[in-house]
Each structure stands twice: as C-alpha cells, then as structure tokens.
N, C-alpha and C positions, 0 to 999 in steps of 0.2 A: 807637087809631089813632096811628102816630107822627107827628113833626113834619115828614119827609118824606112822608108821604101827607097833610098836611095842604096842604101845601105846593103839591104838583104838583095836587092837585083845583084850589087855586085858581087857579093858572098856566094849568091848561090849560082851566078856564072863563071865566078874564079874556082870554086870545090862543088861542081855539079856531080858529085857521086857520095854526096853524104847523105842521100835517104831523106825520109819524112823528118823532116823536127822541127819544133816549134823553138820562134825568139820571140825574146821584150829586150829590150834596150831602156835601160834607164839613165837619163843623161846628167842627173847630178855624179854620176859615181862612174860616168863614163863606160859601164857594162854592158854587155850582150850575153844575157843568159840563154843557153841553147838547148830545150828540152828534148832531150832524146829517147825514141818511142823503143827501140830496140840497141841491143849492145851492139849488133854490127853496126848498125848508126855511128854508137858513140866510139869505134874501134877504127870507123873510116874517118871521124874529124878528129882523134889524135896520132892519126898517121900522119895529115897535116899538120899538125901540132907549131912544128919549125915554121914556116910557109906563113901559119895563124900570127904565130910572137911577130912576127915583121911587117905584119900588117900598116900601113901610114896611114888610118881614117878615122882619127881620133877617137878613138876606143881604149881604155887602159889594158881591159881583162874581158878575156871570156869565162864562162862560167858553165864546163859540160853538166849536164843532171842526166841521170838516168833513176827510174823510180829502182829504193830498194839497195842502190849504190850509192857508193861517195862520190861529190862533187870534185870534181876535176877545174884548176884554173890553171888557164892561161895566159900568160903577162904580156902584154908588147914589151918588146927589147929595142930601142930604140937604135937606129943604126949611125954609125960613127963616122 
C-alpha cells in the first residue's frame, strides 16, 4: 500500500462527510490538493478547517479548489 493510499483511508475515515472530491498529493512540497466537485463539498472540509491544521501526517498544506473559485490553503500548525 502506498503512502497516498495510506493517507486518503485515513482522511476520509477521520472527515467522512466531505462528499465526492478528488486528491493528488505531491510529496516534494508535502501538499494534498483537494479537488472539490460542489461548494458544499468544499464548505464541509473548511468547517474542519481547525481539525485539518492539526493534522500529524507529514503534509505541510492542503490545497481546497473548487472550479471557478479561489483556492483555499491550509497550513498544519504544528502543536506545542
């Protein structure tokens, strides 16, 4: 199993109410870009938003898109 399928298993078992959306993960830049097909989509992953930033699974940023809108990022905040 690669680290992208490790990955999205546990994404989409920890926020199983974010709807259809597509990822790619690019690992030189540590990203998860999350293409989102509908605005309730991308309106139920920045309600996690907080949840998202805290994340510990070496990813720096998410990256919401939705076609038509601006690109939404998310930073991990690393915890103290």
């Amino acid at each position: 199993m690669s680290y992208m399928q490790v990955m999205l298993d546990f994404i989409t078992c920890k926020f199983p109410f974010w709807g259809t959306c597509n990822f790619r993960f690019e690992p030189e830049t540590k990203t998860i870009f999350i293409q989102c097909l509908t605005s309730d989509a991308r309106a139920k992953i920045l309600a996690d938003a907080q949840r998202i930033s805290a994340l510990d699974i070496n990813v720096e940023q998410f990256v919401i898109k939705l076609p038509k809108s601006s690109d939404i990022v998310i930073s991990h905040t690393p915890r103290i």
